[in-house]
C-alpha positions in Angstrom: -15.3 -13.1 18.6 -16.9 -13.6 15.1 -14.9 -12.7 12.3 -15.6 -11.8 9.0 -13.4 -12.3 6.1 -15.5 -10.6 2.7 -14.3 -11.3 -0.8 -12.1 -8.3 -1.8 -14.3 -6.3 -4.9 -11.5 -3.5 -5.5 -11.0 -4.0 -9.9 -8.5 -7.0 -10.4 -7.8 -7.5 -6.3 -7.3 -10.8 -5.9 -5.4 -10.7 -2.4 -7.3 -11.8 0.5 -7.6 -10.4 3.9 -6.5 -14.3 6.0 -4.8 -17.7 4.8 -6.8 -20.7 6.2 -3.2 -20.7 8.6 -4.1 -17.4 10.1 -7.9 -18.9 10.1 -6.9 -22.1 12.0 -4.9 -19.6 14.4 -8.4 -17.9 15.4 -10.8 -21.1 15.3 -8.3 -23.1 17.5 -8.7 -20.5 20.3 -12.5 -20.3 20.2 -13.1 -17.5 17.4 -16.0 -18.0 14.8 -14.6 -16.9 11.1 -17.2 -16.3 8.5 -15.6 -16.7 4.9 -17.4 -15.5 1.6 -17.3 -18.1 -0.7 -14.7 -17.6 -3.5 -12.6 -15.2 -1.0 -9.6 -16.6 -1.7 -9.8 -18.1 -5.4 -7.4 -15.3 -6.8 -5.1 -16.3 -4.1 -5.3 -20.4 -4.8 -7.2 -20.6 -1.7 -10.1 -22.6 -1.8 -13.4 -22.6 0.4 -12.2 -26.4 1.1 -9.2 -25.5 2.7 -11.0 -22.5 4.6 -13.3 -25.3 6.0 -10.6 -27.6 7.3 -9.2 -24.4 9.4 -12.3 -24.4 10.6 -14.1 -21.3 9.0 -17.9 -21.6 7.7 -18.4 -20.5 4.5 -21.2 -18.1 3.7 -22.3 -17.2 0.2 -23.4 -13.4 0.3 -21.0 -10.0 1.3 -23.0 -9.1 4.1 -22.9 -12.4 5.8 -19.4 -11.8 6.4 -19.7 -8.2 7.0 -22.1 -9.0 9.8 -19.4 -9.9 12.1 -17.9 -7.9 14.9 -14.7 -7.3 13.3 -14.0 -7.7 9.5 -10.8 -8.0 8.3 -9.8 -7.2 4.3 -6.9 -6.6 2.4 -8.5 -2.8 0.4 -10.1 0.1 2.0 -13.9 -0.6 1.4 -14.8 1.0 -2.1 -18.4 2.7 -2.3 -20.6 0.0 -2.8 -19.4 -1.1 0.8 -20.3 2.3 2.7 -23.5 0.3 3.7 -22.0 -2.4 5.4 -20.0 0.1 7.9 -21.7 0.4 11.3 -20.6 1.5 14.9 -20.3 -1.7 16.2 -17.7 -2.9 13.3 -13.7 -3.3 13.7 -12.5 -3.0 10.4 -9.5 -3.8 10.5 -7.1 -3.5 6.8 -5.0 -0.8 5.0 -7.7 1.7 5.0 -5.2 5.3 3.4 -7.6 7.7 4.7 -5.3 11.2 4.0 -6.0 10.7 0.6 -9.5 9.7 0.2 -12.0 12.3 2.1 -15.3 9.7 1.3 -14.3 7.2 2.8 -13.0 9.0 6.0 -17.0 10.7 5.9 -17.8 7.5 5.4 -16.5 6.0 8.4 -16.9 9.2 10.8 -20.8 8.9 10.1 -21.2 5.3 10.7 -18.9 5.0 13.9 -17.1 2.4 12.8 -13.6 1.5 14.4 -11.0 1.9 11.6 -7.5 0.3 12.5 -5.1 0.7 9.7 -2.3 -1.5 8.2 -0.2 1.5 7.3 -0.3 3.4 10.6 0.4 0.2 13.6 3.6 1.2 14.6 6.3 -0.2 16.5 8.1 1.2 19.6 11.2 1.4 17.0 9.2 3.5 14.3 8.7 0.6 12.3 5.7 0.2 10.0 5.1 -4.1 10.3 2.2 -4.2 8.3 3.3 -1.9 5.4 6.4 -3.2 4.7 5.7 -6.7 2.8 3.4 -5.1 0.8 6.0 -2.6 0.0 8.3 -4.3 -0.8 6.2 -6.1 -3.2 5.3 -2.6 -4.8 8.8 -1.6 -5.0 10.2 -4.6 -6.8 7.0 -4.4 -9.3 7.6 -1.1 -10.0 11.0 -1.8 -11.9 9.4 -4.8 -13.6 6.1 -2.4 -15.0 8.8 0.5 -15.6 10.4 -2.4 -17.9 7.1 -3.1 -19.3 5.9 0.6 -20.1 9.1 1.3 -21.5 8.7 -0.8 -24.0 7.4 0.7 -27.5 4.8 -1.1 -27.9 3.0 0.3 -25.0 3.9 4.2 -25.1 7.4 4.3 -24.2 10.9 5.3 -25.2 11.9 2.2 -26.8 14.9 1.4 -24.6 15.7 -2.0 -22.5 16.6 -1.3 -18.9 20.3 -3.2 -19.2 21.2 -1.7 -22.6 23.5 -4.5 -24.7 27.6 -3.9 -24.9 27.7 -0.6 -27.3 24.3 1.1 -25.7 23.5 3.0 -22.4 20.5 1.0 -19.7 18.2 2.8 -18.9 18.4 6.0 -17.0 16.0 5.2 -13.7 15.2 7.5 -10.9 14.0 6.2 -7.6 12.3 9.2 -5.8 12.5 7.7 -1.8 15.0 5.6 -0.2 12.5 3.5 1.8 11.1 0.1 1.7 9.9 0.5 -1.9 12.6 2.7 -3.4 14.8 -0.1 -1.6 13.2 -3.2 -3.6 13.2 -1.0 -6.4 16.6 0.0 -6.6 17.5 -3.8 -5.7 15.9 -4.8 -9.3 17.3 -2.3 -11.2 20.2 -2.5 -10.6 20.1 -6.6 -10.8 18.3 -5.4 -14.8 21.3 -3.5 -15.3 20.4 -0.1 -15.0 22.0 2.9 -14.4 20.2 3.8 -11.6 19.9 7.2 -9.1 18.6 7.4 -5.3 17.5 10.6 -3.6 15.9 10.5 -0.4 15.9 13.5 2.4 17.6 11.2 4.7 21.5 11.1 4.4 22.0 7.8 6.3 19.9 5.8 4.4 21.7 7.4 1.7 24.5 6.3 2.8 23.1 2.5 3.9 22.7 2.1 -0.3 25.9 3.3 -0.9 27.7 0.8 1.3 25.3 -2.0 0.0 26.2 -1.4 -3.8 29.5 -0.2 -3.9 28.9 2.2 -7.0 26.0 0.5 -8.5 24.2 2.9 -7.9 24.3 6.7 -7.4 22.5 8.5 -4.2 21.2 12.5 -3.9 20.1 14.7 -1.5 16.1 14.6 -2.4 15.8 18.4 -3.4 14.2 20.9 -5.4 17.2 21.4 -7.3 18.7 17.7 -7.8 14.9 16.4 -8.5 15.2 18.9 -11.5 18.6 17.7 -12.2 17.8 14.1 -12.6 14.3 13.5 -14.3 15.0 15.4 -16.6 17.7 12.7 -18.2 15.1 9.6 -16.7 13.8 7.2 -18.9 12.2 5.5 -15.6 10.8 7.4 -12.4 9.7 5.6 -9.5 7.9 7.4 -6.8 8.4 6.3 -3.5 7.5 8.7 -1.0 6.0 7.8 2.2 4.5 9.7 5.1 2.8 7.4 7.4 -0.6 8.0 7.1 -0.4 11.5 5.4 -0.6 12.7 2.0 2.1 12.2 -0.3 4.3 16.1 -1.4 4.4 16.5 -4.9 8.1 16.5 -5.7 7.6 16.4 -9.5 5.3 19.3 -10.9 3.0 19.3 -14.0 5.2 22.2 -15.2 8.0 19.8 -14.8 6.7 17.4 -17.2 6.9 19.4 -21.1 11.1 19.1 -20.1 10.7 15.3 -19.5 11.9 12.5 -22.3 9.0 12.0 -24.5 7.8 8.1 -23.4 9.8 8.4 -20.4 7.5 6.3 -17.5 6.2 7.5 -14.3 5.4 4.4 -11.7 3.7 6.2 -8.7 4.0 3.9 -5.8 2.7 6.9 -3.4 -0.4 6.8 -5.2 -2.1 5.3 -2.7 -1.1 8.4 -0.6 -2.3 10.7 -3.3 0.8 10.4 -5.2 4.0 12.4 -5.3 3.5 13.1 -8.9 1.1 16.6 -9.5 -0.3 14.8 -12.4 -1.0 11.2 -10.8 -4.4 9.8 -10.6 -4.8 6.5 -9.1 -5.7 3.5 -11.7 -6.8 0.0 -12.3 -5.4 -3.0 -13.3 -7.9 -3.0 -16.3 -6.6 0.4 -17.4 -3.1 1.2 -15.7 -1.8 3.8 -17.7 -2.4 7.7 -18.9 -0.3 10.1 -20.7 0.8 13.5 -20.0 2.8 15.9 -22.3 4.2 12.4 -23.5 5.2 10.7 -20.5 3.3 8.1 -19.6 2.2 7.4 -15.9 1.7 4.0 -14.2 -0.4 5.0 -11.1 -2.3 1.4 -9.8 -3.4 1.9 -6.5 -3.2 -1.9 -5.9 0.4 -3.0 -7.1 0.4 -6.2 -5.3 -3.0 -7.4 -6.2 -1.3 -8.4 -9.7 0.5 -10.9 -7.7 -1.9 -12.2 -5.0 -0.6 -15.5 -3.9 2.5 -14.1 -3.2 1.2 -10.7 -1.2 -1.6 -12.5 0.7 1.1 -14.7 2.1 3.5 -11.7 2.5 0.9 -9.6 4.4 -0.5 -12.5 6.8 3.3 -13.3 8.0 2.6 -9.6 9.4 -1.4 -9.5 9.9 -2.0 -12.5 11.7 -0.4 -12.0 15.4 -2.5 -8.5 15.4 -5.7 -10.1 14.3 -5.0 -12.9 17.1 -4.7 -10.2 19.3 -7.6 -8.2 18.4 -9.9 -11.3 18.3 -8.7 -12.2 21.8 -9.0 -9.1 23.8 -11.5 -6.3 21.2 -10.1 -3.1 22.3 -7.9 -3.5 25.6 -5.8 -5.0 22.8 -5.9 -1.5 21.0 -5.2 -0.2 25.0 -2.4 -2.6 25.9 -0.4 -2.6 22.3 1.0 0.9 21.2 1.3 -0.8 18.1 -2.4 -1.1 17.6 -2.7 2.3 19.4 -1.0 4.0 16.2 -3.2 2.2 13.9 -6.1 3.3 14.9 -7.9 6.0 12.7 -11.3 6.3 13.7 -13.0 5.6 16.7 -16.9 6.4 17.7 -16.7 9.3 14.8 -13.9 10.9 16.0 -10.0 10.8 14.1 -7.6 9.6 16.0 -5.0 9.8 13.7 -3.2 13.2 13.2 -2.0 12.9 9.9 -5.8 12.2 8.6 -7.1 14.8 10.4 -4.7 17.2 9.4 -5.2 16.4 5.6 -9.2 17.1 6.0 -8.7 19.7 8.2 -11.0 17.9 10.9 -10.6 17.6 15.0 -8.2 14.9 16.1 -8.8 13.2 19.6 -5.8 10.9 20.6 -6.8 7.0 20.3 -6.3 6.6 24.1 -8.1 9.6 25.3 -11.1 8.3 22.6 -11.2 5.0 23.5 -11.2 6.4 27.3 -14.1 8.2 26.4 
């Protein structure tokens, strides 16, 4: 199969879709890989060590979006539409439920859209979404540090206190993958730091881990209220596999927020579980609302690439293998793959994306039958 691997033009993305490891995997088996020059600079990967794993370089975008299957890190942004075609396997986290263009986008052209965030194990596990979230999660403490600092809009207080003064008050919004890593970091900063998730018994998993380092709640209308209120830090980390993220804090909550209290959105990617979030840049991460300020990147781990391209290919690369070797019966044969696929000859195949957009849904073996 020919492979293309583009240079990621999402603002400050420096991840990169393959390592030259996962490269040599597909070159040693027969696969062509097309890599755009300077793909993997922001990841201290250079086009010479591409080459020795057997990749030719090409200069221009859509050399390597010429290839039968591309394979990225972001969803393409609008200046990609173009290069989207019916006989393309795109192949990355792609977060349709929140972002209706796109999913036009990829209806119209045919293309075959297999998600990162939807493959799904047998076990309900989510392979290729968890490094990166756990990358997110353990940033998000670190920015909330950051943001609550003065000196860029917030409260003025340091998240372990000193003997004499309280640590910071942070709320963790999910008990997943991220709100996991995140709570793992507070904690280890010092904070006094609150869990609610929906789910009792992974309530009850970081209750045993810490031993009353950390408090947990029943993730409610009532004990959301209860608890942001008092927050100098918020971390959303909501997660519904390939759907839209609920609001759980309204903007009518906000006036009865701390003034420079710090909203980091994880779930913006999902469209947020914040009312008020709009996704952001690395160039210009922050907003404020009725004096709280929000943090809503929509690439967290592009701020530290080397470390998250690594992270994600541990994951990627034995689906890519897979996909390079067989096209589609590997979509057929893996139920993995089955759950990450999204679109398929203009149809959704996913439900939560369909659901979001109120489109038809066609099930990914019953389209791929077709």
């Amino acid at each position: 199969m020919l492979i293309g691997l583009p240079k990621e033009i999402k603002d400050n993305e420096n991840r990169v879709g393959m390592t030259p490891g996962a490269v040599r995997a597909l070159t040693r088996r027969g696969h062509q890989v097309l890599v755009q020059s300077g793909a993997g600079e922001g990841s201290s990967l250079s086009d010479e060590e591409y080459q020795a794993a057997g990749a030719e370089i090409v200069l221009h975008a859509e050399d390597a979006w010429a290839a039968q299957m591309v394979v990225k890190v972001k969803e393409p942004i609008a200046s990609e539409y173009h290069y989207l075609r019916q006989d393309l396997m795109l192949f990355t986290y792609l977060h349709l439920a929140s972002n209706s263009l796109l999913t036009d986008a990829l209806l119209a052209s045919g293309t075959t859209g297999i998600a990162y965030e939807t493959v799904q194990t047998e076990s309900g596990q989510l392979p290729l979404l968890t490094p990166m979230s756990e990358v997110a999660g353990r940033m998000a403490t670190q920015v909330g540090a950051t943001y609550l600092q003065k000196s860029h809009g917030g409260r003025g207080v340091l998240m372990g206190g000193v003997p004499g003064v309280a640590p910071a008050n942070v709320v963790i919004l999910g008990a997943g993958i991220v709100g996991t890593n995140a709570a793992r970091v507070a904690v280890g900063l010092g904070a006094q730091v609150t869990v609610l998730d929906i789910c009792h018994d992974r309530l009850k998993y970081l209750d045993d881990i810490y031993r009353g380092q950390l408090q947990t709640r029943i993730s409610d209308e009532y004990n959301i209220e209860d608890v942001i209120y008092e927050a100098d830090l918020v971390i959303g980390a909501v997660l519904i596999p390939g759907g839209r993220a609920p609001w759980l804090i309204t903007r009518d909550m906000l006036p009865a927020m701390r003034k420079g209290s710090v909203i980091v959105d994880v779930a913006v990617d999902q469209g947020g579980c914040v009312e008020t979030t709009h996704a952001t840049t690395h160039s210009n991460p922050t907003y404020e609302i009725d004096g709280v300020v929000h943090y809503c990147v929509a690439n967290m781990p592009g701020a530290v690439p080397r470390t998250s391209t690594f992270a994600l290919n541990n994951q990627t690369a034995v689906y890519t293998l897979h996909l390079a070797n067989e096209g589609l019966d590997a979509v057929r044969k893996n139920q993995a793959l089955q759950y990450g696929l999204n679109t398929y000859g203009g149809k959704v195949t996913y439900p939560a994306v369909a659901e979001a957009f109120g489109l038809g849904y066609i099930e990914s073996m019953q389209a791929l039958a077709s």
